[in-house]
N, C-alpha and C positions, 0 to 999 in steps of 0.2 A: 532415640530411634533415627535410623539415618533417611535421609529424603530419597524416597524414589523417583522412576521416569515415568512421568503417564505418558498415556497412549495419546496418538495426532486424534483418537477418535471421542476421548476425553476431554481433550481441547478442544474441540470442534461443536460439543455440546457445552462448554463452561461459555466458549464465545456466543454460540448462540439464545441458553438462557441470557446473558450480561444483555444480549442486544433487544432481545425480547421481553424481557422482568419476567418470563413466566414459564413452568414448568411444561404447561399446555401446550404454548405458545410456540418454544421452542419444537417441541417433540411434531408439532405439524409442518413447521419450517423444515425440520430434516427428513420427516416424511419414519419417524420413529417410534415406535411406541411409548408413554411415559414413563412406563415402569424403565424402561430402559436407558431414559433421559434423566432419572432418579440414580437409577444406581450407577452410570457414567458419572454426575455429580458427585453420590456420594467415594466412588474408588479414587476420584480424583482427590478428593480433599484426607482421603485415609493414605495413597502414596505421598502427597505432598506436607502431610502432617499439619492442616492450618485448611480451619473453615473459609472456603469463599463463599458462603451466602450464608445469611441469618434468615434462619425460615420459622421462629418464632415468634410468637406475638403476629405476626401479619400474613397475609394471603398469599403477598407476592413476595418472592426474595429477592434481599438486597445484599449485594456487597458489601463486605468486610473488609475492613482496611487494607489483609491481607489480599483479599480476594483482587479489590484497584490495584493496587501493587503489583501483581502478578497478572494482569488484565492484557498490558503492555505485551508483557513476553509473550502470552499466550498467542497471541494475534502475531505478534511481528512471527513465530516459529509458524503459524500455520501460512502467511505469507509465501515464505520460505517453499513451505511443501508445495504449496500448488504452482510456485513457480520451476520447479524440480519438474511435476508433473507434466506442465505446459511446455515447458522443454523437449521433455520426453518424448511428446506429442508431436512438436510438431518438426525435430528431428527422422523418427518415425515415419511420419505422414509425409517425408521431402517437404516441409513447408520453407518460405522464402523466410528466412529472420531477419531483412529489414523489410521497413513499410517506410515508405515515405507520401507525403501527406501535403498537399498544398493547400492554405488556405488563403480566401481571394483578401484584398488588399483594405477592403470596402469593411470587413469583418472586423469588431472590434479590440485588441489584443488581452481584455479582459475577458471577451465568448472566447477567444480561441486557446487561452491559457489551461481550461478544463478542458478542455476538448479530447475526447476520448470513445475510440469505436467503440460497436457494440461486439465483434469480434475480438476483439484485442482479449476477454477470458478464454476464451480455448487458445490463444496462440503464445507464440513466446515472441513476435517482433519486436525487434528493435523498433522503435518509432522516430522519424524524421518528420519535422513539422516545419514547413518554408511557407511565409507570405508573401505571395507575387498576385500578378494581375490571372484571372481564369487564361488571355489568352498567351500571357507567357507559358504557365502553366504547362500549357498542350505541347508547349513545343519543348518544355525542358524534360518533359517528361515522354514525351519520344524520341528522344535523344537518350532515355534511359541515364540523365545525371543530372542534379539540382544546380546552377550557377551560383558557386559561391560569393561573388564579386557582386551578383544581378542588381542593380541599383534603385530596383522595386523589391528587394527583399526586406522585409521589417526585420526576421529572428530564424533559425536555423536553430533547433533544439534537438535532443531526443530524452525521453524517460528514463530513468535509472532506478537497478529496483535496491532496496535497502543494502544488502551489505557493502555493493559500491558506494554510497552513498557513505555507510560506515567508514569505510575505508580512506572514504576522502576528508574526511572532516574530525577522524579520531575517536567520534563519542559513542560510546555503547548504545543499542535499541531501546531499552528501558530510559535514559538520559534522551536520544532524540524523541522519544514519544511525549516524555512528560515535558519536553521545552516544546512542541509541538500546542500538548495544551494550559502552557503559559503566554502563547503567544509569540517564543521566542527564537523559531524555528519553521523553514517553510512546511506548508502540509504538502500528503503528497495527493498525486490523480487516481481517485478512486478505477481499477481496471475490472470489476465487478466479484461479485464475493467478498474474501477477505484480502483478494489483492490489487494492491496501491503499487504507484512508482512515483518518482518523482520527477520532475522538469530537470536541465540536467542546468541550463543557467540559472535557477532558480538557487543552484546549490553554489553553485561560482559565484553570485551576487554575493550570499550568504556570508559564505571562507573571504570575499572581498571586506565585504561591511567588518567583520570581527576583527582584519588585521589595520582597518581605518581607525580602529577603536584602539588598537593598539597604538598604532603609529602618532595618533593625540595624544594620547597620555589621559592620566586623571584627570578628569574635570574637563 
């Protein structure tokens, strides 16, 4: 039997039981009925041909090898769609697509590395994050442009959301997710829901480090 396509609204209930462990759970999170969080599960696992939850013997369901396996994708595609949508948005709505962002110098660069609005889900900004003093700040920031050169600046970043991120580094979503929970790959900044982006030096250290590994050699 050939695999089918589920639906973004299938996946949306597979991630939220996974996040949840529970049938109930989920169905209050999306504001759905269970019966309907049941049968989103099960159309899911009857298109994709392969159980993702073991709902025997126990209360709450667990993931199936299959189901971890396919955990990855599901998330990084839903990802995807609400970055689509948030575009959409704020295309639409004339919103600014970048934000830039100062943060004061005093601040540690380990708070400021997560550092992520509470707007940044409904929007699609770009994000610019600059460490200068508050009162440079004021003044680069009515001058409407960040000083590249500013010799109180720590880092100059912006967020990047997955497929850039693909694009730069060659590895498919499923590959960066599962080196992600090996350890061996940066995580990204959670931007609320199921959408992440990444730092974007965070990813240039990274591509740095693996051609330093080259350029050693074995051992």
């Amino acid at each position: 039997m050939d695999v089918g396509s589920p639906t973004v609204d299938q996946l949306r209930i597979f991630l939220a039981v996974a996040e949840h462990g529970s049938f109930n759970q989920a169905a209050k999170k999306l504001g759905r009925a269970l019966s309907v969080v049941s049968y989103g599960i099960a159309a899911l696992e009857l298109q994709l041909g392969v159980k993702v939850f073991d709902r025997e013997g126990s209360r709450r369901p667990k993931l199936t090898d299959p189901g971890r396996a396919l955990l990855a994708d599901a998330r990084a595609v839903i990802d995807e769609v609400d970055g689509m949508v948030a575009r959409a948005r704020s295309v639409r709505q004339g919103l600014e697509t970048e934000l830039a962002l100062a943060v004061d110098v005093m601040v540690p660069s380990t708070a400021s590395h997560g550092f992520s609005p509470a707007t940044s889900r409904n929007s699609n900004a770009r994000m610019l994050c600059s460490a200068m003093s508050l009162l440079v700040a004021k003044e680069v920031f009515m001058a409407n442009e960040a000083p590249v050169d500013a010799t109180e600046r720590r880092r100059l970043t912006r967020l990047i959301r997955l497929p850039e991120v693909q694009d730069r580094v060659g590895l498919g979503r499923s590959t960066i997710y599962r080196w992600m929970a090996e350890g061996k790959f940066p995580k990204p900044v959670q931007l609320g829901g199921f959408t992440v982006a990444w730092p974007e030096h965070e990813i240039v250290e990274w591509i740095a480090g693996q051609m330093g590994r080259r350029d050693r050699g074995p051992g």
